[in-house]
matplotlib code that plots the C-alpha trace (Angstrom):
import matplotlib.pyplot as plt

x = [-144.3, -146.8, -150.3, -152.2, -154.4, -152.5, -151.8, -153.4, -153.8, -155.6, -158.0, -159.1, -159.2, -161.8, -163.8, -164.4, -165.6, -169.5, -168.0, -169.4, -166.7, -167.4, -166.4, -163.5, -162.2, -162.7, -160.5, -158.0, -157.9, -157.7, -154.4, -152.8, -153.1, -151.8, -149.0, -148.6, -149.1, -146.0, -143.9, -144.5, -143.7, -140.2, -139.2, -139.8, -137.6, -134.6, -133.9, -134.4, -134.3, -137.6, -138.7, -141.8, -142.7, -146.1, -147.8, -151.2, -153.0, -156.8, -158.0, -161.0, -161.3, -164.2, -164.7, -166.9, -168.6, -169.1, -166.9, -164.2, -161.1, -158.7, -161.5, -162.8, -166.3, -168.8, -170.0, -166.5, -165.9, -163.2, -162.6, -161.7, -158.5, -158.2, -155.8, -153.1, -150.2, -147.7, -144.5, -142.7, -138.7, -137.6, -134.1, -133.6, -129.5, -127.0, -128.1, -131.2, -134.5, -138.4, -140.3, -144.3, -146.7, -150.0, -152.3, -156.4, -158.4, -160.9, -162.7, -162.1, -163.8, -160.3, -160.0, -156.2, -154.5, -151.2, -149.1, -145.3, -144.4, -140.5, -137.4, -134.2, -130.6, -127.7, -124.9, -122.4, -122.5, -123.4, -126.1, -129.7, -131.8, -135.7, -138.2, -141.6, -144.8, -143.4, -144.2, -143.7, -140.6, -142.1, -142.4, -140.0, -142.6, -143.4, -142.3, -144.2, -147.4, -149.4, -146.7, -148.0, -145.7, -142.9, -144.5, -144.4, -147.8, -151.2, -151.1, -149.3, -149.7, -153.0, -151.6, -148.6, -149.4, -153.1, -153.2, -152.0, -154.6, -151.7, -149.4, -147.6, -146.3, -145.0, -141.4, -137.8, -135.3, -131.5, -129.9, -126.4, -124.9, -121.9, -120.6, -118.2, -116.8, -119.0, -122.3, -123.5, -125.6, -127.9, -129.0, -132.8, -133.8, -137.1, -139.2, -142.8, -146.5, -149.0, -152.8, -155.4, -158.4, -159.1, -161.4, -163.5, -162.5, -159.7, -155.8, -153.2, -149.4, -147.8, -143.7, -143.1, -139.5, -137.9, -134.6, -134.6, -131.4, -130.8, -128.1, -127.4, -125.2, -127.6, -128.7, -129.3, -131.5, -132.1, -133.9, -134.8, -137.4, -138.1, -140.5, -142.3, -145.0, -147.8, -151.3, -154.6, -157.7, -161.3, -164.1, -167.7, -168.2, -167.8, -169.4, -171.6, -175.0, -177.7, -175.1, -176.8, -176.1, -172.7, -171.0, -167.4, -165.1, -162.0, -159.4, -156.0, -155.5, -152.0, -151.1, -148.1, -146.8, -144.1, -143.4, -140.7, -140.0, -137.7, -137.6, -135.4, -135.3, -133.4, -133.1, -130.9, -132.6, -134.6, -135.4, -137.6, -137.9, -139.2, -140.3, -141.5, -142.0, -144.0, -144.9, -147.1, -147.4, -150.3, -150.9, -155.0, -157.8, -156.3, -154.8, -151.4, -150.4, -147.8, -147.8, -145.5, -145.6, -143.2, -143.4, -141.7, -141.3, -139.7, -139.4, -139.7, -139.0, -141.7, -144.1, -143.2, -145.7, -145.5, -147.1, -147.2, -148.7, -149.4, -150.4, -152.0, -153.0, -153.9, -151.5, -153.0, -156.7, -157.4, -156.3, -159.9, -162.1, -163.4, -163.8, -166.3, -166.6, -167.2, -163.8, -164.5, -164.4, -161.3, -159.2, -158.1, -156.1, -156.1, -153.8, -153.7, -152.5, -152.2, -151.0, -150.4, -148.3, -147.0, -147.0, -144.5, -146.6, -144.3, -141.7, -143.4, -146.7, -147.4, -151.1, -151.3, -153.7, -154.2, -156.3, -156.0, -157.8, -157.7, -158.7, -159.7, -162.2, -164.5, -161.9, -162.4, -163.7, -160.6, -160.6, -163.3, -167.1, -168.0, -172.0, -171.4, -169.9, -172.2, -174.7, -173.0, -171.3, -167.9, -164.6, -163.0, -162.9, -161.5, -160.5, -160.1, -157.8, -156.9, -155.2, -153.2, -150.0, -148.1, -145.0, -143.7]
y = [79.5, 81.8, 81.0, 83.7, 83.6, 84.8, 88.3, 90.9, 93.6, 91.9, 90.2, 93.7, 94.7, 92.1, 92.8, 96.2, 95.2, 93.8, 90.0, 87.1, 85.5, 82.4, 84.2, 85.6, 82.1, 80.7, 83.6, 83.4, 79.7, 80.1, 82.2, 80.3, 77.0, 79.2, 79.9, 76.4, 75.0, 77.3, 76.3, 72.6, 73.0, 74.4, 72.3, 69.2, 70.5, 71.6, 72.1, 76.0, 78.8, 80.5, 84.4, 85.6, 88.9, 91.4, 94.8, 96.0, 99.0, 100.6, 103.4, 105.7, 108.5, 110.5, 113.6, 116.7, 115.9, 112.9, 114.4, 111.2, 112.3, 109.8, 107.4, 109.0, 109.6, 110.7, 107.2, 106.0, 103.1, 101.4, 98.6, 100.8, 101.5, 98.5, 95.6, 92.8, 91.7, 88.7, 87.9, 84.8, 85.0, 81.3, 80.6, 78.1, 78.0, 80.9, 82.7, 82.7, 83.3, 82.7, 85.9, 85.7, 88.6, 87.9, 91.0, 90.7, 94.1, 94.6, 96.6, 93.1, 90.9, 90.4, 88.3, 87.0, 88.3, 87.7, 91.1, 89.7, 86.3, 86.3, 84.6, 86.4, 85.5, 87.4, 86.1, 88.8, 90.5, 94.0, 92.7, 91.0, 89.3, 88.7, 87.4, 87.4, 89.1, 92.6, 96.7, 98.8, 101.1, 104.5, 106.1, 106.6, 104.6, 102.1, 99.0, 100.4, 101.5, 99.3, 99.3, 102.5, 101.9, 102.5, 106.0, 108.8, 109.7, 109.0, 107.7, 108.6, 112.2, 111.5, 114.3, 111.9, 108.1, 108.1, 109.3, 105.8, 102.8, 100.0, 99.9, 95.7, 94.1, 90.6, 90.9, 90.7, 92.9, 93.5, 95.9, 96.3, 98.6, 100.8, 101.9, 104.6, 105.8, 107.2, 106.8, 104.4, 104.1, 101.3, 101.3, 99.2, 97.8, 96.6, 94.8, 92.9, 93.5, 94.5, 93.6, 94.3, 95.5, 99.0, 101.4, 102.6, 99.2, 97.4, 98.6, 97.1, 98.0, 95.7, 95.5, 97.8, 98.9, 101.4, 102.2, 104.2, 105.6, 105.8, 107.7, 108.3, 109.3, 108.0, 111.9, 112.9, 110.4, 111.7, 109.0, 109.6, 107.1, 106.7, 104.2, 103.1, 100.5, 100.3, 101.4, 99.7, 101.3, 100.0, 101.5, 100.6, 102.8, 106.0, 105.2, 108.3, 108.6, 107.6, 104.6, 100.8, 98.9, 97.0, 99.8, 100.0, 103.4, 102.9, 105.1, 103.9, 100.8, 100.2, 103.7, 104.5, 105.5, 107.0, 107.8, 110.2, 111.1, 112.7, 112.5, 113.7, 113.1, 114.5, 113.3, 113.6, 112.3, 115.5, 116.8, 114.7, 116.4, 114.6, 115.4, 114.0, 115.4, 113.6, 113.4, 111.0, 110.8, 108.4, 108.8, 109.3, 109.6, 108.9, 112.0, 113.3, 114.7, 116.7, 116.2, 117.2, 117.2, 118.8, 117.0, 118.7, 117.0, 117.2, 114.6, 115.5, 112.1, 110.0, 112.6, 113.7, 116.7, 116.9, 119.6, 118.8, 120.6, 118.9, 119.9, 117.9, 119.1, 117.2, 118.5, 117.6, 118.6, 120.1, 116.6, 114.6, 118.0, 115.6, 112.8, 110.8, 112.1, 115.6, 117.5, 117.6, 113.5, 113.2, 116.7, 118.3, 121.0, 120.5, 121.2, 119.2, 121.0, 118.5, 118.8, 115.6, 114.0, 110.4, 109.3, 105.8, 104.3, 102.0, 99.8, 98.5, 101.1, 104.1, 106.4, 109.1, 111.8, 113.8, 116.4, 117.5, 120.1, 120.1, 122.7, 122.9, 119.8, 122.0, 122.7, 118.4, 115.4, 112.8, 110.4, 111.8, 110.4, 111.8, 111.2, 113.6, 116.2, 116.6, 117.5, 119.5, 122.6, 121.8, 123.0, 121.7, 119.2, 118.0, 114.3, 113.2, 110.1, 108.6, 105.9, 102.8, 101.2, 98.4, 96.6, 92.9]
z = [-36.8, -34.8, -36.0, -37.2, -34.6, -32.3, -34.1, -31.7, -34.5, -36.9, -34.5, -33.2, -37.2, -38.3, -34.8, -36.1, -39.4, -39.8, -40.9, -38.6, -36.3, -39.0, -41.3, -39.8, -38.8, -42.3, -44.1, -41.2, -42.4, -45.5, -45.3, -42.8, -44.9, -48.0, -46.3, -44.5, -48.2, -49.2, -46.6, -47.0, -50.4, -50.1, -47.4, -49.3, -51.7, -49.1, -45.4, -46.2, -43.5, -43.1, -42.1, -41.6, -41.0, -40.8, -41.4, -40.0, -40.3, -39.2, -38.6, -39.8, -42.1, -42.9, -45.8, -45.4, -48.3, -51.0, -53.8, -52.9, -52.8, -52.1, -52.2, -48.6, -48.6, -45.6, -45.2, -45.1, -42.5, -40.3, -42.3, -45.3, -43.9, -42.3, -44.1, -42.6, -44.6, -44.1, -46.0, -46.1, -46.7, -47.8, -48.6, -51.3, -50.8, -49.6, -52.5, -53.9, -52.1, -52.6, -51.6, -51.1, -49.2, -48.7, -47.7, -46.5, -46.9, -44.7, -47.6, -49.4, -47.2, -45.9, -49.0, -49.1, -52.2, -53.7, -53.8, -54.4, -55.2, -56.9, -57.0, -55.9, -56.8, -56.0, -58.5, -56.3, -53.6, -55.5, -57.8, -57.3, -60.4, -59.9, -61.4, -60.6, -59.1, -57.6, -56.8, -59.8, -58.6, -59.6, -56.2, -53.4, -51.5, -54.2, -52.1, -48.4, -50.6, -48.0, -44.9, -43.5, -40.4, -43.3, -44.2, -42.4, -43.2, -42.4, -45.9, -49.2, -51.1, -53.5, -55.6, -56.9, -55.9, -57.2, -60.9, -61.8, -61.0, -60.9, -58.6, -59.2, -62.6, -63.2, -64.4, -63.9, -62.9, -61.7, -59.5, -59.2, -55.8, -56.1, -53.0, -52.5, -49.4, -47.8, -50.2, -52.5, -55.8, -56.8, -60.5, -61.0, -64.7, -64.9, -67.6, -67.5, -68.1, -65.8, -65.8, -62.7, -62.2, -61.2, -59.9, -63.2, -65.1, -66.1, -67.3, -68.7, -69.5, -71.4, -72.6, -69.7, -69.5, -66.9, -65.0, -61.6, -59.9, -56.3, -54.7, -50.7, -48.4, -45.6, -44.8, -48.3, -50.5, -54.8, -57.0, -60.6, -62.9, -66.3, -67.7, -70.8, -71.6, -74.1, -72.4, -72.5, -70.2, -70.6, -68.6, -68.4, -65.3, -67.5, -70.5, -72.0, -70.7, -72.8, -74.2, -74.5, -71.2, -71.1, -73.2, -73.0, -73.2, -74.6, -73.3, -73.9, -76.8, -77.0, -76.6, -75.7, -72.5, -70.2, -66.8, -65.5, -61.7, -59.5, -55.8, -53.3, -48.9, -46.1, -42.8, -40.0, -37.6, -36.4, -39.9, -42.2, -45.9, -48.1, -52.0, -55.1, -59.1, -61.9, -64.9, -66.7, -70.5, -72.4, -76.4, -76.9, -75.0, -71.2, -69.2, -69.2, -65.8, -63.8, -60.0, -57.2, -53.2, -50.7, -46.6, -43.8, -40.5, -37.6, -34.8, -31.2, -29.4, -30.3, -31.3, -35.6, -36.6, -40.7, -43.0, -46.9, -49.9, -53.1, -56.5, -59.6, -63.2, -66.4, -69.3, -72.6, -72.1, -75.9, -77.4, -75.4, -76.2, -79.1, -77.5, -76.4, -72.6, -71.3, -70.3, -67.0, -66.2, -67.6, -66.7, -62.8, -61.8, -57.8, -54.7, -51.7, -48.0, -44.7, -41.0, -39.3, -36.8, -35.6, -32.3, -32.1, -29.1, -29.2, -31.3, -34.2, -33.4, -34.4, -34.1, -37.1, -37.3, -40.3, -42.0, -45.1, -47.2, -50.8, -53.7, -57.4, -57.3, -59.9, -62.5, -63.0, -61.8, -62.5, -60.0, -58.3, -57.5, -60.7, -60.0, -57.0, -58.5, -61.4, -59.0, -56.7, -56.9, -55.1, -55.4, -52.1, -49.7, -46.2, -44.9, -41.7, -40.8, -37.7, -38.8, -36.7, -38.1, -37.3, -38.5, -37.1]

ax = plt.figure().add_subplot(projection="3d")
ax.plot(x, y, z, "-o")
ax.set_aspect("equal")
plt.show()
């Protein structure tokens, strides 16, 4: 196996960030003997084939102003966008597999943290069973969240893929493929509980059911979601002012919760559409939301200039009027409008630039730097991204 020292990207990553070359050599260590512990372990076991592969990205993004929209600020820095991923692929027998990713953010320290770690069986041909650590499958994008080589994006549309904080779950599922002539449809049951850490405190979703359909003829792609789970969100971060230090706001306790989406992609090799709809649903004090975006692209040899608009709104505002929080923290009504393009430099490399503008940040602070808006009168903002991706 190639040691990790010798990936390019990641050393020109770390070099950007303010970490001592110590430092760097010690969390480069530490994931290289994770890994070398995993392998180790499996071989003992059985002569099993082994696959590695990589993602990388960097870049810089910057915001004309502090309100922190997609978490980009104007003291946003290079090592913010900046994270290195490595999957092992290690075959137990003809049919069952061990699946781990590791991914360092540079924002993290590049910390190594475990993002999938499942077992995979395939009883038949047509159907797959795992169990394990995995992506939640809301998104058209839910398994490339972090593989921005995968997107065609300088990163994912905030309006749909940021109202929810948690993004893995530890689980089982099963899909089962039907292929047709010239098409095929593959049916995804999920179950499992969730519990992380997130920006304004902690969530949880816990007996966490769902079942996503995806049909394709190769050119046309139409996937449809529904989930449910039972919601738990703590915050400390946005307790009421004037409350006793170490307060805690309660905004979901076992409430429950559903998620429905629709998306739909075209592409033909020139033409890149690509669209999502949304809806979440949370009983109590947490927001319901509706969110959509619409991407056009189209691809002139290596060169692929997109547009996209997105829109956001909270739904059930009248229900947290008596709540503990002002209105404004918790409800939004925003649109999002970006031009961008991707440039493939090369297999396995691609440059993305990106600005986007975005609208409506006074009709509520959700998700925003709340401190920043409540003492500044802003209702827009523009991000800037250039933003380096690679895939190995």
């Amino acid at each position: 196996m190639k040691k990790l020292f010798s990936v390019a990207p990641l050393v020109l990553a770390i070099s950007a960030t303010p970490a001592t070359a110590q430092d760097n050599n010690e969390i480069l260590e530490r994931m290289e003997q994770q890994l070398n512990s995993m392998q180790q372990q499996l071989n003992s076991a059985k002569d099993s084939g082994i696959k590695f592969n990589g993602f990388f990205s960097t870049g810089y993004a910057r915001a004309s102003n502090d309100a922190g929209y997609a978490g980009v600020t104007e003291k946003t820095q290079v090592q913010d966008l900046s994270l290195f991923g490595l999957q092992g692929t290690f075959d137990v027998n003809q049919d069952s597999q061990v699946v781990m990713q590791l991914v360092g953010r540079g924002e993290e320290e590049w910390e190594p943290e475990v993002e999938w770690a499942y077992l995979s069986h395939r009883p038949t041909s047509n159907l797959q069973v795992r169990a394990g650590k995995m992506r939640i499958p809301f998104y058209m994008y839910s398994d490339y969240l972090e593989v921005g080589y995968a997107q065609p994006w300088a990163r994912t549309p905030e309006s749909v893929y940021g109202p929810i904080p948690v993004d893995s779950y530890v689980g089982a599922d099963a899909t089962y493929n039907f292929n047709f002539d010239n098409s095929s449809l593959t049916a995804n049951v999920f179950t499992g509980f969730t519990e992380e850490t997130v920006e304004f405190g902690t969530g949880d979703m816990r007996n966490m059911a769902g079942l996503n359909l995806t049909w394709t003829d190769y050119v046309w792609t139409v996937r449809a979601v529904a989930a449910t789970a039972e919601i738990s969100i703590e915050s400390a971060s946005m307790a009421p002012p004037g409350a006793p230090p170490g307060t805690t706001l309660v905004l979901a306790n076992d409430d429950r919760g559903q998620f429905f989406g629709l998306g739909a992609s075209y592409d033909d090799g020139e033409w890149q559409i690509i669209g999502e709809v949304t809806r979440v649903e949370v009983d109590g004090a947490f927001t319901d939301s509706d969110s959509a975006y619409l991407s056009v692209g189209h691809r002139f040899g290596r060169w692929t200039p997109y547009v996209l608009t997105g829109w956001t709104e909270s739904k059930d505002d009248e229900e947290r009027r008596a709540g503990p929080l002002p209105p404004s923290t918790l409800d939004y009504q925003r649109n999002e409008y970006s031009v961008g393009t991707r440039w493939d430099v090369m297999p396995g490399v691609a440059l993305k630039a990106d600005i986007t503008h975005v609208r409506g940040l006074d009709k509520g602070y959700a998700n925003l730097n709340t401190e920043y808006m409540l003492t500044n009168d802003t209702g827009s903002t523009n991000v800037y991204t250039l933003k380096l991706d690679s895939a190995f």
